[in-house]
C-alpha positions in Angstrom: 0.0 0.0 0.0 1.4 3.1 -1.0 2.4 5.6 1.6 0.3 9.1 1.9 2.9 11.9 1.8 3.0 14.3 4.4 2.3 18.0 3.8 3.2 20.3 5.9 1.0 23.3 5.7 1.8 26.6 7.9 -1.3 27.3 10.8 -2.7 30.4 10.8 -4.1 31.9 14.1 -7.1 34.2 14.1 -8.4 36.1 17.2 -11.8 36.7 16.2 -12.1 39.0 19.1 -9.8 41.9 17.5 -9.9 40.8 14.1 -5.7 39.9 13.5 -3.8 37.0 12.6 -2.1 36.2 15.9 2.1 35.4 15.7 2.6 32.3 16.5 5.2 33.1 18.8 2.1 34.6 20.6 0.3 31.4 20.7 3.1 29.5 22.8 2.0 31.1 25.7 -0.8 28.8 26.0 1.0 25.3 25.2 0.9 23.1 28.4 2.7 20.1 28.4 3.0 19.9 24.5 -1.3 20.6 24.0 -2.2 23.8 22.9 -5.5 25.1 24.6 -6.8 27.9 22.8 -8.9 30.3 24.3 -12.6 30.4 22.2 -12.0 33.9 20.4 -8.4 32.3 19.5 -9.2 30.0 15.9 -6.6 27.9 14.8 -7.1 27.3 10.7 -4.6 24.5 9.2 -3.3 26.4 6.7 -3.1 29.6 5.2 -5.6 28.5 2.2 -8.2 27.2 4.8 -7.8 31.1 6.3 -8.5 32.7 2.9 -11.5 30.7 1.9 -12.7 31.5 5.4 -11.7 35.1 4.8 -13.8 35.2 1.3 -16.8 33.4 2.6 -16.9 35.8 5.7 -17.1 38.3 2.8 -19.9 36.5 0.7 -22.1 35.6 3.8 -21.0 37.4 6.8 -19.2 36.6 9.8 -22.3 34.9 11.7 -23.3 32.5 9.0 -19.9 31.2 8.5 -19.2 27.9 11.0 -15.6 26.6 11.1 -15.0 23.0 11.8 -18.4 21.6 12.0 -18.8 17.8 12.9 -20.5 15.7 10.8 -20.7 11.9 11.8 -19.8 9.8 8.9 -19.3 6.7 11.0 -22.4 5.8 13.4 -20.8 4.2 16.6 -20.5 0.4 16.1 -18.3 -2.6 16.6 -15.0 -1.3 15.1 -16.1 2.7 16.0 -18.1 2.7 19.4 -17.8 5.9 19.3 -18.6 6.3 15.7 -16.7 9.0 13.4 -16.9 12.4 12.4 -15.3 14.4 9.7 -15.0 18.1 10.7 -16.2 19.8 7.6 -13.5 23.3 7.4 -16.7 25.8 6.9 -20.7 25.7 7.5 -22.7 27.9 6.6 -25.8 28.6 8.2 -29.3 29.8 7.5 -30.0 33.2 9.3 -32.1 32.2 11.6 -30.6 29.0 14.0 -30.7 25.8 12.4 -29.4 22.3 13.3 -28.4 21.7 9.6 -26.6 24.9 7.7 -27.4 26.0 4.3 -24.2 24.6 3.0 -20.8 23.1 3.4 -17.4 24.0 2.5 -14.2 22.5 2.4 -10.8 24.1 1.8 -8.3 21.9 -0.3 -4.9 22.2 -0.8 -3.7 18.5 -1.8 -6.9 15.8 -2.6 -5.1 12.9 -0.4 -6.1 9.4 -0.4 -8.2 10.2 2.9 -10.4 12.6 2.0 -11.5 10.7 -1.2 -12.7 7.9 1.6 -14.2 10.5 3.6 -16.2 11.8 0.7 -17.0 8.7 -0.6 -18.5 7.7 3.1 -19.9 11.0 3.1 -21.7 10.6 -0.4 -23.3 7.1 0.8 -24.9 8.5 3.9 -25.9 11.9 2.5 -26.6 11.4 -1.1 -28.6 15.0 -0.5 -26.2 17.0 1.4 -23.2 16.1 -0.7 -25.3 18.3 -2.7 -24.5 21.0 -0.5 -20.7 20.4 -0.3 -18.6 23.1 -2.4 -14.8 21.6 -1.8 -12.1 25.3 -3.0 -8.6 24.3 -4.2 -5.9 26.1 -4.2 -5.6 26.6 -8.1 -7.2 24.5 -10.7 -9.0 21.0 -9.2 -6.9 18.0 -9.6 -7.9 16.4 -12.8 -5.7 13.7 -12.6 -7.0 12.4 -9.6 -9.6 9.6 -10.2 -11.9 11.1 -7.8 -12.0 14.2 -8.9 -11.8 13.3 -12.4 -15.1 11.3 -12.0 -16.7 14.4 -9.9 -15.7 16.4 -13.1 -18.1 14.6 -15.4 -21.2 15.2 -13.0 -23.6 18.1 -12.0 -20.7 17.9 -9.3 -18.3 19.9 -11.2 -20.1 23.4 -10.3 -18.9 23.0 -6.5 -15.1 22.4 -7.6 -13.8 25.9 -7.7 -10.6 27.4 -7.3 -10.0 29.8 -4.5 -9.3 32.4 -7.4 -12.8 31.8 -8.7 -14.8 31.8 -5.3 -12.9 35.5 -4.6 -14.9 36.6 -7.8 -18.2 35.4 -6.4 -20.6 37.0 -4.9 -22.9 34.1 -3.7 -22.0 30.2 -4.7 -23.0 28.8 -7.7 -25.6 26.7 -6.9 -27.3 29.3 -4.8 -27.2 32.4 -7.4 
């Protein structure tokens, strides 16, 4: 079985308090013992894409509409997962009033790895509907030589593969113009 290289993208810390990116030099201060324990208005985004698509959708739909890291379970709890699993979607995006399930999803992509293929295929199986919902933003062009993608390519799918160049020239997302 092939081995999944590692990528090592550069965090990005936003306190959403004061509205500034945070040095990281900053953030050592609450490290304990190796963990870092963020305070709540402290966000930690895995890489400097992930920030910018947050960035532009905070722009599109507004600071309060716009989730980070929301849970999905993918897994129900069982035998092999008695806890089940989740797969922490990057972005939400929810309706204006409170809802348990948001308008939308987004996930920020810089490599498609191996992984997220199986998460989106899980994904697809349980929620035929809401992958629907699911706009995934690369960092350039999408992948086309990935299999995954290159299938996704040839379906009504291909409108929520944009770049991140493309979704700063939006003003809503396609599906919802």
């Amino acid at each position: 079985m092939p081995k999944t290289p590692k990528f090592k993208a550069k965090p990005v810390f936003w306190d959403s308090y004061n509205r500034v990116v945070k040095d990281e030099h900053d953030i050592d201060m609450w490290r304990c013992q190796g963990k870092l324990n963020l305070p709540n208005h402290i966000w930690r985004f895995d890489s400097q894409h992930e920030f910018k698509v947050y960035l532009e959708l905070v722009r599109i739909f507004g600071a309060d509409r716009v989730i980070p890291q929301f849970s999905v379970e993918i897994i129900p709890s069982g035998k092999c997962y008695p806890k089940g699993k989740k797969w922490k979607v990057d972005f939400a995006i929810a309706k204006t009033e409170p809802c348990y399930y948001p308008d939308f999803y987004v996930e920020a992509k810089g490599a498609f790895l191996p992984e997220f293929a199986t998460t989106l295929g899980v994904f697809e199986t349980l929620y035929p509907k809401e992958l629907q919902k699911l706009f995934i933003i690369f960092n350039g062009k999408p992948p086309t030589k990935n299999r995954v993608i290159k299938s996704l390519l040839k379906t009504d799918f291909k409108d929520h593969l944009l770049s991140l160049k493309e979704l700063e020239q939006l003003t809503n997302l396609p599906c919802l113009s």
